[in-house]
Gaussian input, Z-matrix of N, CA and C with variables (Angstrom, degrees):
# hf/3-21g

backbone

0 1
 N
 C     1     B1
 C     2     B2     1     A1
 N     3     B3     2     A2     1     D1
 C     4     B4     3     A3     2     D2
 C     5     B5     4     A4     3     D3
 N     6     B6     5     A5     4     D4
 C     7     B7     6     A6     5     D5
 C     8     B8     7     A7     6     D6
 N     9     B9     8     A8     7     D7
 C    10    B10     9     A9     8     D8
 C    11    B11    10    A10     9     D9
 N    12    B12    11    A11    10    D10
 C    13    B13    12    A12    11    D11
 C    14    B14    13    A13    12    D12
 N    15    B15    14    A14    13    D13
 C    16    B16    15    A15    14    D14
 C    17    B17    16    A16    15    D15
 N    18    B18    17    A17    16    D16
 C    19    B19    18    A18    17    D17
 C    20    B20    19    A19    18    D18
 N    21    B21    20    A20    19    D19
 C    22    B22    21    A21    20    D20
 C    23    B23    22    A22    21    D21
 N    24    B24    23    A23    22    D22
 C    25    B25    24    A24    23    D23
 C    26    B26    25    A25    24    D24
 N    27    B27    26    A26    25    D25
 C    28    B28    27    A27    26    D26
 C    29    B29    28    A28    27    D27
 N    30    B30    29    A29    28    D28
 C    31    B31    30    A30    29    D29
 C    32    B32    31    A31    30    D30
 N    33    B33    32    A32    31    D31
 C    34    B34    33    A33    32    D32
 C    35    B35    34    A34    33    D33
 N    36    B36    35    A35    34    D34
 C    37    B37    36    A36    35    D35
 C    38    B38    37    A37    36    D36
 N    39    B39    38    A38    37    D37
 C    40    B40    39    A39    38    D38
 C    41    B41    40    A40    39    D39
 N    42    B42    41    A41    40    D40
 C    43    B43    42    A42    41    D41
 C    44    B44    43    A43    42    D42
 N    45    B45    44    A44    43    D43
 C    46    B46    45    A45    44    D44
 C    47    B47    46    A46    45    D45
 N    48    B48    47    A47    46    D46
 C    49    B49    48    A48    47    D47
 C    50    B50    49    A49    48    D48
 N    51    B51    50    A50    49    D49
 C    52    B52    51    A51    50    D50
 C    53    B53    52    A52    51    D51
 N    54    B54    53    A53    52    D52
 C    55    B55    54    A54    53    D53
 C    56    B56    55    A55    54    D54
 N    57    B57    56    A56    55    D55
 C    58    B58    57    A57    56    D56
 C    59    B59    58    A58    57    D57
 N    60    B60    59    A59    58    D58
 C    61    B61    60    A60    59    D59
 C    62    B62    61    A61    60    D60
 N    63    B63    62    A62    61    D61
 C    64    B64    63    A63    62    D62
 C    65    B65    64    A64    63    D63
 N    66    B66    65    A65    64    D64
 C    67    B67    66    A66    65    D65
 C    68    B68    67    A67    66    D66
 N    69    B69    68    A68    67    D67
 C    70    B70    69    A69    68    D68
 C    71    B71    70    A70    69    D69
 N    72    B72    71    A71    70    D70
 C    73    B73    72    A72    71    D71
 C    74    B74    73    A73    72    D72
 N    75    B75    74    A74    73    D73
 C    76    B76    75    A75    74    D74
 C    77    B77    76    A76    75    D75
 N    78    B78    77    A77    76    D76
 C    79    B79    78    A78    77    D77
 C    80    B80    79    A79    78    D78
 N    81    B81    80    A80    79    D79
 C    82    B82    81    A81    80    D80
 C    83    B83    82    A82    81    D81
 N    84    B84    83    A83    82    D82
 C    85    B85    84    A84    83    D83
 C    86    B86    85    A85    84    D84
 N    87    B87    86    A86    85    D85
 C    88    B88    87    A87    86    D86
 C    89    B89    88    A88    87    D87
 N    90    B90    89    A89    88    D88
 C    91    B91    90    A90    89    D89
 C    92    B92    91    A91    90    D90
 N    93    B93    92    A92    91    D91
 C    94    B94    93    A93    92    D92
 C    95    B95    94    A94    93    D93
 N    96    B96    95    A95    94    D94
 C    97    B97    96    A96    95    D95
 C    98    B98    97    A97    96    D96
 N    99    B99    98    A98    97    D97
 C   100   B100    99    A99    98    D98
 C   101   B101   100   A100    99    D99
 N   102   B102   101   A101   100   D100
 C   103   B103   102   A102   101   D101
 C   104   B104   103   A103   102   D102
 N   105   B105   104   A104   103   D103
 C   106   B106   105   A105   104   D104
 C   107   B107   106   A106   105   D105
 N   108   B108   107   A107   106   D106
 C   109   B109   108   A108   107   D107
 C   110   B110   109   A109   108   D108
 N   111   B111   110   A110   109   D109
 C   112   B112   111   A111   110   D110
 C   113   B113   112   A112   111   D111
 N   114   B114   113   A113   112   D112
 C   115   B115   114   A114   113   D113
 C   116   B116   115   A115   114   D114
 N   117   B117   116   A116   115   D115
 C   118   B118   117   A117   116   D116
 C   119   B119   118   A118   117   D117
 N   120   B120   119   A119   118   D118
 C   121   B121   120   A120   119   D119
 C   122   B122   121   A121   120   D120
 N   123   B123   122   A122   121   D121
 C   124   B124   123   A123   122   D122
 C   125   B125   124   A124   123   D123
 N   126   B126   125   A125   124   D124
 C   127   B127   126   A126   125   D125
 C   128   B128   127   A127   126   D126
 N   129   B129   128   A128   127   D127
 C   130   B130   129   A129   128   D128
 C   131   B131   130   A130   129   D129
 N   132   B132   131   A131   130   D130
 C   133   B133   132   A132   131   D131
 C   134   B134   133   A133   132   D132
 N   135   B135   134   A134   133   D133
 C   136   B136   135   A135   134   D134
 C   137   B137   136   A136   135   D135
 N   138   B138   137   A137   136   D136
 C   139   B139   138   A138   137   D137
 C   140   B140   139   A139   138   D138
 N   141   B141   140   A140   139   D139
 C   142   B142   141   A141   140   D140
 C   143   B143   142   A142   141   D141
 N   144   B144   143   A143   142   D142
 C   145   B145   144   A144   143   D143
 C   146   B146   145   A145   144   D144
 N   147   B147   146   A146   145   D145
 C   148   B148   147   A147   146   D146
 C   149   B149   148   A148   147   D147
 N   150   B150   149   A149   148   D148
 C   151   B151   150   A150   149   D149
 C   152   B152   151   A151   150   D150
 N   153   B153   152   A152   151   D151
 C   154   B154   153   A153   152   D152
 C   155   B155   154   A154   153   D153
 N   156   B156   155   A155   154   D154
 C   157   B157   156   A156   155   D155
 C   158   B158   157   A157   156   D156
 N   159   B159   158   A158   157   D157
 C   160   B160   159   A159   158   D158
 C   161   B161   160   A160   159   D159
 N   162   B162   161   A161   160   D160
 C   163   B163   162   A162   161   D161
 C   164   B164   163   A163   162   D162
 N   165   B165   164   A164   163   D163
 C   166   B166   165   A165   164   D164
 C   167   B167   166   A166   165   D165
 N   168   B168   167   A167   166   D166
 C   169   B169   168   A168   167   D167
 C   170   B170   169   A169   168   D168
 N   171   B171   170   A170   169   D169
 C   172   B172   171   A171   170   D170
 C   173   B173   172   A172   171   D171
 N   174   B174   173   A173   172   D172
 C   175   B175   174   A174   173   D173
 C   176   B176   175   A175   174   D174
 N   177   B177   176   A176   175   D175
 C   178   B178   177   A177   176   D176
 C   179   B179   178   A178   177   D177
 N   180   B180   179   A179   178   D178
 C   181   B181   180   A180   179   D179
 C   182   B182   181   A181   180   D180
 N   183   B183   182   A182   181   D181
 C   184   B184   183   A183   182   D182
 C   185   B185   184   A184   183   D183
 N   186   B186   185   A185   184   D184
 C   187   B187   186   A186   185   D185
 C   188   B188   187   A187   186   D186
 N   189   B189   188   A188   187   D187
 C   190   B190   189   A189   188   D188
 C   191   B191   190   A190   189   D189
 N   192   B192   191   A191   190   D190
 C   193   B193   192   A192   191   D191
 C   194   B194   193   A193   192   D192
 N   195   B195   194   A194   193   D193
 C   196   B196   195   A195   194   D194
 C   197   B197   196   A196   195   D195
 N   198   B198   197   A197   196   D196
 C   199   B199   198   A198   197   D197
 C   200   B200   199   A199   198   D198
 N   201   B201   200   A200   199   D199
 C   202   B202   201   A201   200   D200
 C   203   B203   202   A202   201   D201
 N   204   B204   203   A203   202   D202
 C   205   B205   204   A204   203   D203
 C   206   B206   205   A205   204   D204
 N   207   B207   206   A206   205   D205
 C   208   B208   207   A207   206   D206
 C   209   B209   208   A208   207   D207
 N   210   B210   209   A209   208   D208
 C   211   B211   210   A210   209   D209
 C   212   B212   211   A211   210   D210
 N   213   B213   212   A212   211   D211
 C   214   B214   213   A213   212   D212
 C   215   B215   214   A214   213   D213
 N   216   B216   215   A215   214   D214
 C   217   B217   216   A216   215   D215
 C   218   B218   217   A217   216   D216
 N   219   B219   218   A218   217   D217
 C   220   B220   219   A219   218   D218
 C   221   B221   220   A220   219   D219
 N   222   B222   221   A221   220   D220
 C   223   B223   222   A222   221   D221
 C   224   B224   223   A223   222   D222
 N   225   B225   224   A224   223   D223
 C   226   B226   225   A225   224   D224
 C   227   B227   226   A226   225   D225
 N   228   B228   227   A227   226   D226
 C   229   B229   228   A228   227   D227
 C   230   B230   229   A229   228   D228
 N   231   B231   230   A230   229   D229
 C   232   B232   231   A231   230   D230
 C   233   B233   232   A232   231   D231
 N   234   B234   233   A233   232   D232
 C   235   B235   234   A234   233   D233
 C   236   B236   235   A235   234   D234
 N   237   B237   236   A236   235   D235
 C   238   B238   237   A237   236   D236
 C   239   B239   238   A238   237   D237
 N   240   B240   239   A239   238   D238
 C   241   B241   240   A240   239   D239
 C   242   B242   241   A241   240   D240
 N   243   B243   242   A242   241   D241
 C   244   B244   243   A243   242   D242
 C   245   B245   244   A244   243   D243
 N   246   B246   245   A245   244   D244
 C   247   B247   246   A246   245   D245
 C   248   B248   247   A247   246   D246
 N   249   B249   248   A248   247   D247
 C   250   B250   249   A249   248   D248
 C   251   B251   250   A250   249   D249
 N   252   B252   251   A251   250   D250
 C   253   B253   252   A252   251   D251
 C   254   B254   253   A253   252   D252
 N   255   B255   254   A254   253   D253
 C   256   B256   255   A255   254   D254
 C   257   B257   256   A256   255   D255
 N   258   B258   257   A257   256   D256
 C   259   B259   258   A258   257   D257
 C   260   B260   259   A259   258   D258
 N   261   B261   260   A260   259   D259
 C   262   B262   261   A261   260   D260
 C   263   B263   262   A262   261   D261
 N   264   B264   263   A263   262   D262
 C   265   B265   264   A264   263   D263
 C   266   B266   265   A265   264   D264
 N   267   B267   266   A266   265   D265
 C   268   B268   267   A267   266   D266
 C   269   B269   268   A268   267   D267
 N   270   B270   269   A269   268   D268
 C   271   B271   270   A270   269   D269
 C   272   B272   271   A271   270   D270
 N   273   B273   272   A272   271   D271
 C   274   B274   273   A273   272   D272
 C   275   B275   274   A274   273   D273
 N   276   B276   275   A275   274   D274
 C   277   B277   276   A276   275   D275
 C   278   B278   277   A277   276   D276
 N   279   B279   278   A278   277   D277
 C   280   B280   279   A279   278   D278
 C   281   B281   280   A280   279   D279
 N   282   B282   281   A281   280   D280
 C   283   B283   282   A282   281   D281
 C   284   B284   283   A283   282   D282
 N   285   B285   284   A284   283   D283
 C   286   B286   285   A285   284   D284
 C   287   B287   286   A286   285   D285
 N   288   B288   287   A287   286   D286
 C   289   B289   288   A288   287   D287
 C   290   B290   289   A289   288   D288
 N   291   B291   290   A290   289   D289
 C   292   B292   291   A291   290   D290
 C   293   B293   292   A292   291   D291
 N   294   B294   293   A293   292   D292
 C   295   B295   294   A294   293   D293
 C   296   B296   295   A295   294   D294
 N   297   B297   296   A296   295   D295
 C   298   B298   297   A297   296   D296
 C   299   B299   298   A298   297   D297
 N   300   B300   299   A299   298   D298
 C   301   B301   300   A300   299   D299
 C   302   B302   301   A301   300   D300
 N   303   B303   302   A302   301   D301
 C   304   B304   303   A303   302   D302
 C   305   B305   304   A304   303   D303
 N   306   B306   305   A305   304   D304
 C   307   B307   306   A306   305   D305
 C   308   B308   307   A307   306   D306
 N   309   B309   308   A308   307   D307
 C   310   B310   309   A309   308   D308
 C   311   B311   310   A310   309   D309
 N   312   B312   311   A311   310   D310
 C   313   B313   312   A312   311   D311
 C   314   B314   313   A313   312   D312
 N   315   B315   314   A314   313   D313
 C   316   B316   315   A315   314   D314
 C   317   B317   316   A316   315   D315
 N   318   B318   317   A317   316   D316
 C   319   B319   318   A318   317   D317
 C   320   B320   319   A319   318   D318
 N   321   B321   320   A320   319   D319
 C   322   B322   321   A321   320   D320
 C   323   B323   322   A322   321   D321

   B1=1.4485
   B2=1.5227
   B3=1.1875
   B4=1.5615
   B5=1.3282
   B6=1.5751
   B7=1.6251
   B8=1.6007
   B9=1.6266
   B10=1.4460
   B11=1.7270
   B12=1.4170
   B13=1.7744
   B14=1.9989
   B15=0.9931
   B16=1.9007
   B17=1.2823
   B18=1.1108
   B19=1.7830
   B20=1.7030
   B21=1.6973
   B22=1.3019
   B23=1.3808
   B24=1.5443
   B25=1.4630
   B26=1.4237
   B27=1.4401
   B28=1.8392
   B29=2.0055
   B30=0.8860
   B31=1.8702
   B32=1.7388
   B33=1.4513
   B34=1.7281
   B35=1.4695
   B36=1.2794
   B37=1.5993
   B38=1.6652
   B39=1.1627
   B40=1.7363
   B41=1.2727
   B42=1.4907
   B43=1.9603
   B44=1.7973
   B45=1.3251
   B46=1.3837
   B47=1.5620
   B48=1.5924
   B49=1.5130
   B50=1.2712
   B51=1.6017
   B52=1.5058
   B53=1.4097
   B54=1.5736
   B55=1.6337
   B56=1.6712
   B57=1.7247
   B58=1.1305
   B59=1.5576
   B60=1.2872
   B61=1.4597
   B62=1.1054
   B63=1.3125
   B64=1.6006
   B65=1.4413
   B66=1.2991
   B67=1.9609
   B68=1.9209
   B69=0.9697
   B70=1.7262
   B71=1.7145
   B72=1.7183
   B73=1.2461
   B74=1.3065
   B75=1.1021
   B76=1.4053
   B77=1.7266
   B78=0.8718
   B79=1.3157
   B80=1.1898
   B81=1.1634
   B82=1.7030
   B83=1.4248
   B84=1.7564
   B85=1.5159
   B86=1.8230
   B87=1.4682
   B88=1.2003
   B89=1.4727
   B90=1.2280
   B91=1.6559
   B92=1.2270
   B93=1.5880
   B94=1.9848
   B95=1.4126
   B96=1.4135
   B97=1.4950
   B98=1.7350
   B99=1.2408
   B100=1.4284
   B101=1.7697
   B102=1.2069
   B103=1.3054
   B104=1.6754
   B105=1.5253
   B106=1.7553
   B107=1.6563
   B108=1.3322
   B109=1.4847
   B110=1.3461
   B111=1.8035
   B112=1.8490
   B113=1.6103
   B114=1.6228
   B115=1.2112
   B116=2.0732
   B117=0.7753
   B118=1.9119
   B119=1.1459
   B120=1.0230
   B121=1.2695
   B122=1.4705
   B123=1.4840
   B124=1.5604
   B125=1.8667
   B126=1.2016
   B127=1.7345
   B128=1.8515
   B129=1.7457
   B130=1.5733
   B131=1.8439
   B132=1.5531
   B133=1.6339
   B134=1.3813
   B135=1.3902
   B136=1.2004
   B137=1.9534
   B138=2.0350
   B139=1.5037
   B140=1.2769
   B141=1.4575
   B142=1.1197
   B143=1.5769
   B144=1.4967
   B145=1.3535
   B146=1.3288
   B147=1.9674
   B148=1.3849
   B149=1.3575
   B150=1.4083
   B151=1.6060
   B152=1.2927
   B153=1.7982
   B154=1.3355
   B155=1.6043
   B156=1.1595
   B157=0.8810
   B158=2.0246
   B159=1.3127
   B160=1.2616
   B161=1.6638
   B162=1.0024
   B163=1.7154
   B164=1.5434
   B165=1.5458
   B166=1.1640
   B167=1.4530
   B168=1.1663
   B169=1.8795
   B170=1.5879
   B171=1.4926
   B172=2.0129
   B173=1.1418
   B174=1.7442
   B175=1.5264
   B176=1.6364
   B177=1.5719
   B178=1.3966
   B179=1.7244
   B180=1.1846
   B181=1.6723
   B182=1.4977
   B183=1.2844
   B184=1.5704
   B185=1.4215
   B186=1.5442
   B187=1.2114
   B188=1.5184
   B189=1.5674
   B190=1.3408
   B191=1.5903
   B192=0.9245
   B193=1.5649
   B194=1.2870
   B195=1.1922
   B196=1.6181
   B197=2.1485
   B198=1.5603
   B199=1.6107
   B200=1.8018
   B201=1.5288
   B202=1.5218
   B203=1.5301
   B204=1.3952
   B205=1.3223
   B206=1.6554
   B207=1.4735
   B208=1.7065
   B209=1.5482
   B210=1.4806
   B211=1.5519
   B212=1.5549
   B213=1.3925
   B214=1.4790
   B215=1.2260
   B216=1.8246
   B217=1.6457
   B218=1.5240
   B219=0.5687
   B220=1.7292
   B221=1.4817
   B222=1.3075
   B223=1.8154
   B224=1.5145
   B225=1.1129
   B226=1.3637
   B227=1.3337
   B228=1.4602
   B229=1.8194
   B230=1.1069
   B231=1.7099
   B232=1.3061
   B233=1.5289
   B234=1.3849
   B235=1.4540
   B236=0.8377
   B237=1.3689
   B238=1.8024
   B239=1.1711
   B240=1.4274
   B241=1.4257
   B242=1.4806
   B243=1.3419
   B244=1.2159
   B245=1.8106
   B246=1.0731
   B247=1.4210
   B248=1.7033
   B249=0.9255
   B250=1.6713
   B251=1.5083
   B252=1.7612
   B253=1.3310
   B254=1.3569
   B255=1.5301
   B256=1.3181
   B257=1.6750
   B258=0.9805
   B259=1.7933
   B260=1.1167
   B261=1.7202
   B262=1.5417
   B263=1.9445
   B264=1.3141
   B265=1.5588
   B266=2.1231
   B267=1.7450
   B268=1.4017
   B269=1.5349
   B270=1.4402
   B271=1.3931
   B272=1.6466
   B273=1.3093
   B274=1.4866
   B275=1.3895
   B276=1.7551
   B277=1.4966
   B278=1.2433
   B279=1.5392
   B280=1.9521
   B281=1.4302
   B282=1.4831
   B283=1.2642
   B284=2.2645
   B285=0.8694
   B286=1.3636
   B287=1.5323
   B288=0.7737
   B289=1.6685
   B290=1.6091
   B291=1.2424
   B292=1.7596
   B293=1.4848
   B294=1.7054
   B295=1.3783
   B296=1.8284
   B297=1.4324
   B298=1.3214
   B299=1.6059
   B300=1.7139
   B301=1.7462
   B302=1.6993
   B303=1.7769
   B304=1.2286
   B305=1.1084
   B306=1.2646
   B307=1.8466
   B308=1.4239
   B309=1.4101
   B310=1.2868
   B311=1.5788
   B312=1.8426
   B313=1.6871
   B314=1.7984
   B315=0.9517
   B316=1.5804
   B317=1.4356
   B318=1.2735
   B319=1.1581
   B320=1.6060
   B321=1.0559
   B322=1.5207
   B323=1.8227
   A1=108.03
   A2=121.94
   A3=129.99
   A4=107.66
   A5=102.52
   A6=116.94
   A7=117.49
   A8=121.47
   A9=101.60
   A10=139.19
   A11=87.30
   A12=120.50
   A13=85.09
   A14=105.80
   A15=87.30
   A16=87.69
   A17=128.95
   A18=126.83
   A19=108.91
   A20=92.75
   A21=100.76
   A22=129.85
   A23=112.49
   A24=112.26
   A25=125.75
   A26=97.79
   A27=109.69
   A28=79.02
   A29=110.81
   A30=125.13
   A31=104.86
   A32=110.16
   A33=116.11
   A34=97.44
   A35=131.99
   A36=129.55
   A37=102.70
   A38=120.02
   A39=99.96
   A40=95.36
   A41=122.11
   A42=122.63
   A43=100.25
   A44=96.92
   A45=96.16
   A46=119.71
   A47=102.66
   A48=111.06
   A49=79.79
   A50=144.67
   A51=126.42
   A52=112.53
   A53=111.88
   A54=100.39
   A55=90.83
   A56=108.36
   A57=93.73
   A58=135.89
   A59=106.57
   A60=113.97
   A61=134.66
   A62=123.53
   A63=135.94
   A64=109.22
   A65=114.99
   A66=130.14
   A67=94.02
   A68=95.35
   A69=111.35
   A70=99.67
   A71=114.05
   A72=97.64
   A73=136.47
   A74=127.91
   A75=145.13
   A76=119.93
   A77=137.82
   A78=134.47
   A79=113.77
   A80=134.98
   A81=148.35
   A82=100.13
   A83=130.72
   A84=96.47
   A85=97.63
   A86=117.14
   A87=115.44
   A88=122.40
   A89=116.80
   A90=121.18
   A91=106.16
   A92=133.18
   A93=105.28
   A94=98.77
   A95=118.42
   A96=115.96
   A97=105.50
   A98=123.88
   A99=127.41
   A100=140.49
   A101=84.10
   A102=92.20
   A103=108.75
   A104=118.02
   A105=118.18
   A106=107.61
   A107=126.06
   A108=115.80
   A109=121.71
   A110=103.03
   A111=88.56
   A112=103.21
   A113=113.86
   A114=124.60
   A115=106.89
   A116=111.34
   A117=117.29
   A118=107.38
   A119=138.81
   A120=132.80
   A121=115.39
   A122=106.44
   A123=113.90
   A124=113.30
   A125=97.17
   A126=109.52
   A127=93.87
   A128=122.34
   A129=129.49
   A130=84.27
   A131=106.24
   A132=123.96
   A133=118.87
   A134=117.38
   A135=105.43
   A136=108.78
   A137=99.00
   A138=84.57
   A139=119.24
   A140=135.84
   A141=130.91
   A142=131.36
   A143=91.37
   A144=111.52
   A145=143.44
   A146=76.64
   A147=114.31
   A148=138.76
   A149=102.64
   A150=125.34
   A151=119.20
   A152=120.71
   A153=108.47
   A154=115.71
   A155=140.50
   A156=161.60
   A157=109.97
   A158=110.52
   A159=98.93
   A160=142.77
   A161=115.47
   A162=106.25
   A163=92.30
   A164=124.71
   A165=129.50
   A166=135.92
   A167=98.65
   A168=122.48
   A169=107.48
   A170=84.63
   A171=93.41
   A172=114.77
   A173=120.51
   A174=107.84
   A175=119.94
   A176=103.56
   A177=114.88
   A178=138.88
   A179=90.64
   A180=108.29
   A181=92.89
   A182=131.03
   A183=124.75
   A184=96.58
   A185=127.25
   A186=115.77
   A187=134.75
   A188=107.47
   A189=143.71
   A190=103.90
   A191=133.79
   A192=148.84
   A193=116.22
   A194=120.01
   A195=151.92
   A196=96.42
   A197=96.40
   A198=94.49
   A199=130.44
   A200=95.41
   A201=88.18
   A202=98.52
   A203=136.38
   A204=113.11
   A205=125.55
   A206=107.41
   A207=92.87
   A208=94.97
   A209=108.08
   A210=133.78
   A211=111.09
   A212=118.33
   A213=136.27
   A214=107.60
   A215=110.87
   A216=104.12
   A217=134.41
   A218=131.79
   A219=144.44
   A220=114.69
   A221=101.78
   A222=106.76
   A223=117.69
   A224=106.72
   A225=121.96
   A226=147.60
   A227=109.78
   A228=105.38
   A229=116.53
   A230=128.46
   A231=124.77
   A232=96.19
   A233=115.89
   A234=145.54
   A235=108.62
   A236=127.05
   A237=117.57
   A238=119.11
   A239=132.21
   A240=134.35
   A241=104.01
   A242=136.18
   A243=138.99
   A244=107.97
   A245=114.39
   A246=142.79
   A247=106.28
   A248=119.90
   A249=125.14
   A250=114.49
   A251=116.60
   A252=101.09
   A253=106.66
   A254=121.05
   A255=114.45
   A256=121.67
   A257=96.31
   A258=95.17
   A259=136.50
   A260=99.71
   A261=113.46
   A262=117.11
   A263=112.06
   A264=149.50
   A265=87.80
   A266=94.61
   A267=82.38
   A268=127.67
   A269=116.26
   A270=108.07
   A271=93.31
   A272=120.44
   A273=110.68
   A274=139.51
   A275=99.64
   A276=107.96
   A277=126.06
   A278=94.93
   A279=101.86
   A280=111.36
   A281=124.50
   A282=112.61
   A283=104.20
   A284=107.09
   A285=122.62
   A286=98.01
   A287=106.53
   A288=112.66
   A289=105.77
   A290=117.54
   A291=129.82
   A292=88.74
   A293=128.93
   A294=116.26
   A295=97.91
   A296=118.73
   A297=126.15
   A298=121.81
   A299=94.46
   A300=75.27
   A301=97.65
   A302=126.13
   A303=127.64
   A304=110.81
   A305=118.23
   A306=133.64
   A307=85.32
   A308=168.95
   A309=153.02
   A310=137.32
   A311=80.81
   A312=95.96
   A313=99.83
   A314=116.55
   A315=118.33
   A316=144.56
   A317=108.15
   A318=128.33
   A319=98.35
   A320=120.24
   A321=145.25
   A322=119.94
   D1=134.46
   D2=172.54
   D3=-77.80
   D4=138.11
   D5=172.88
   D6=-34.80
   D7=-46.66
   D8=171.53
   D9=-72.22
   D10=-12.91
   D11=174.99
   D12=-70.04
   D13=-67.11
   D14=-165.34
   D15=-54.06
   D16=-77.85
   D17=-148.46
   D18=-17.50
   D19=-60.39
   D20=-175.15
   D21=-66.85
   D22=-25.54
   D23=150.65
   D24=-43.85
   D25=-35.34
   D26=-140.60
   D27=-91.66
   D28=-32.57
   D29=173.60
   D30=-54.19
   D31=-52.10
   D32=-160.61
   D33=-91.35
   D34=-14.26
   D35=164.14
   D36=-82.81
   D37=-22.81
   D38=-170.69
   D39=-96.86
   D40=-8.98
   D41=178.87
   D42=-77.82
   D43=-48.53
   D44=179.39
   D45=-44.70
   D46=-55.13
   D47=-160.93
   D48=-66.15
   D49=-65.00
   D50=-148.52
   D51=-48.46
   D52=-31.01
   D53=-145.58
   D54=-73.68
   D55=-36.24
   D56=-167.81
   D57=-44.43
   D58=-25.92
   D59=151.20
   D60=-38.12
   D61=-19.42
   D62=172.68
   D63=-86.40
   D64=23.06
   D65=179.79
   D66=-75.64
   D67=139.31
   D68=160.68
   D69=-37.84
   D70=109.38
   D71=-169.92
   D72=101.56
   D73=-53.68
   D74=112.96
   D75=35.54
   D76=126.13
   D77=-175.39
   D78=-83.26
   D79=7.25
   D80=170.42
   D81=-122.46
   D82=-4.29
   D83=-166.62
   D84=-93.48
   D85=148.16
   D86=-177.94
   D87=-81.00
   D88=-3.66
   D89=159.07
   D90=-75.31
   D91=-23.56
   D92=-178.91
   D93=-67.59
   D94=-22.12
   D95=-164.13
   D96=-83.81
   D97=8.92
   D98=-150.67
   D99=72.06
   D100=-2.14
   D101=-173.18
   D102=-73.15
   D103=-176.69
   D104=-167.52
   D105=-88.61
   D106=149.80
   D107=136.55
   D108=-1.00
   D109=-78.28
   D110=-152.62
   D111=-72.27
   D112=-28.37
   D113=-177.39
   D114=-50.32
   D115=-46.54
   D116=166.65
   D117=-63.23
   D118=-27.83
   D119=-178.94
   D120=-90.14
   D121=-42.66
   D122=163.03
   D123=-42.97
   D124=-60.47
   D125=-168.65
   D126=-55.03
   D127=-50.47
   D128=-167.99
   D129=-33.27
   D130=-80.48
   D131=178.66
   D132=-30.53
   D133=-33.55
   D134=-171.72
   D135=-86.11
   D136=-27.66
   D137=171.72
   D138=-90.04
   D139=-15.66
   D140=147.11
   D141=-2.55
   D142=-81.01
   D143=153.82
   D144=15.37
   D145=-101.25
   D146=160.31
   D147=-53.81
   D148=-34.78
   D149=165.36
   D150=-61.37
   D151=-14.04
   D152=-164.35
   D153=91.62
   D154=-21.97
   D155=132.03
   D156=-2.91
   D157=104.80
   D158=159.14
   D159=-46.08
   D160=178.66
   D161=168.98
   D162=-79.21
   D163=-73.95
   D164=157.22
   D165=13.07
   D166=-65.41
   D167=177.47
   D168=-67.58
   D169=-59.42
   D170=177.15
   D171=-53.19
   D172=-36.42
   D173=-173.70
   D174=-93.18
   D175=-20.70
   D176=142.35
   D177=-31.15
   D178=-56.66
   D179=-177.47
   D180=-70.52
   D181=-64.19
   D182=-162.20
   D183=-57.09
   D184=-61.04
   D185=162.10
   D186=9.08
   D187=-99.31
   D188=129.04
   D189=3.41
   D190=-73.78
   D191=168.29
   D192=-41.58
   D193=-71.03
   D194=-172.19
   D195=-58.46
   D196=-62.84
   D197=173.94
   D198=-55.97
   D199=-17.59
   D200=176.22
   D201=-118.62
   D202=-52.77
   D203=-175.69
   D204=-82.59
   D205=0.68
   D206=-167.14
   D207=-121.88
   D208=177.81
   D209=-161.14
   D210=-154.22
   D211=101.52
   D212=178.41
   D213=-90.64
   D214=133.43
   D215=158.48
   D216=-45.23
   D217=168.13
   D218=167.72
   D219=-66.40
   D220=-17.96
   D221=166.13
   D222=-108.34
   D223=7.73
   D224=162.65
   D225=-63.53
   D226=68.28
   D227=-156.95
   D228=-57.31
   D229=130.28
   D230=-174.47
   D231=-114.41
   D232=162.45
   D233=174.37
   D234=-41.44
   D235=110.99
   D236=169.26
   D237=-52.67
   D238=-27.59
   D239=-172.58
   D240=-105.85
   D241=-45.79
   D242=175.18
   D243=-87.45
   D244=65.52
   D245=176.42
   D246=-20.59
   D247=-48.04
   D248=-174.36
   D249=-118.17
   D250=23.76
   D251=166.70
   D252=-142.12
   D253=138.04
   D254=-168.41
   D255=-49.30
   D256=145.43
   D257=166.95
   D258=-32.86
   D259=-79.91
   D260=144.29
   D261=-1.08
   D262=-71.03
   D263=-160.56
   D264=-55.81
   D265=-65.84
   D266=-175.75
   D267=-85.99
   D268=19.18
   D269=178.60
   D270=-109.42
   D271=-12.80
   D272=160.78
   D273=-72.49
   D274=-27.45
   D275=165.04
   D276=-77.24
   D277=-30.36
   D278=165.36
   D279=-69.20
   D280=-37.22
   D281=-176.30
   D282=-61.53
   D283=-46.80
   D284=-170.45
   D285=-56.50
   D286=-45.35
   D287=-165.25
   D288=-84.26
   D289=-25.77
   D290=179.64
   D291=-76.45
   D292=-56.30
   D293=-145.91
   D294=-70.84
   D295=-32.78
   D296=-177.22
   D297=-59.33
   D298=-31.68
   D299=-179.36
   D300=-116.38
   D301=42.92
   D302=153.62
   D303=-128.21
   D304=19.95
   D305=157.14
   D306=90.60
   D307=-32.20
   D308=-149.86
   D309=-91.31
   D310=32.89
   D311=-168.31
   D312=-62.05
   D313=-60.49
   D314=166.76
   D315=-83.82
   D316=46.77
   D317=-168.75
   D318=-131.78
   D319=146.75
   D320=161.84
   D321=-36.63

């Protein structure tokens, strides 16, 4: 393996371990802190992002997440493509994740 091949491994294991922090509870998720649903989900998108992280990957991983630990009502429209996470869920991580890599995470 070539030196930039590890880096980038050694890059997608420390993205991994962070996100896991974004667990219900979690020391990154913004509801232990009080904050809302979509608002945690905004911030997931915004480090995504930041991480290098595809739109793709990001909406993958919540995915991924959503299919083994969480449970939606029955009136709950989920993502046609992201199968186990509400709709709602992925136009907030895309919004979060769009404002991060067009600079307008803090802006109005």
């Amino acid at each position: 393996m070539q030196p930039g091949a590890v880096a980038a491994v050694e890059v997608t294991f420390q993205n991994a371990f962070t996100l896991a922090s974004f667990h219900r509870g979690g020391s990154l998720d913004a509801q232990a802190s009080g904050g809302s649903t979509p608002y945690a989900n905004y911030v997931y998108g915004v480090y995504a992002g930041s991480a290098g992280m595809s739109l793709s990957q990001a909406l993958q991983g919540a995915n991924l997440y959503a299919s083994i630990f969480a449970s939606y009502g029955p009136n709950v429209p989920l993502d046609p493509n992201y199968t186990s996470t509400p709709a709602a869920n992925v136009a907030i991580i895309t919004a979060g994740f769009n404002a991060q890599q067009n600079g307008t995470v803090c802006h109005k």
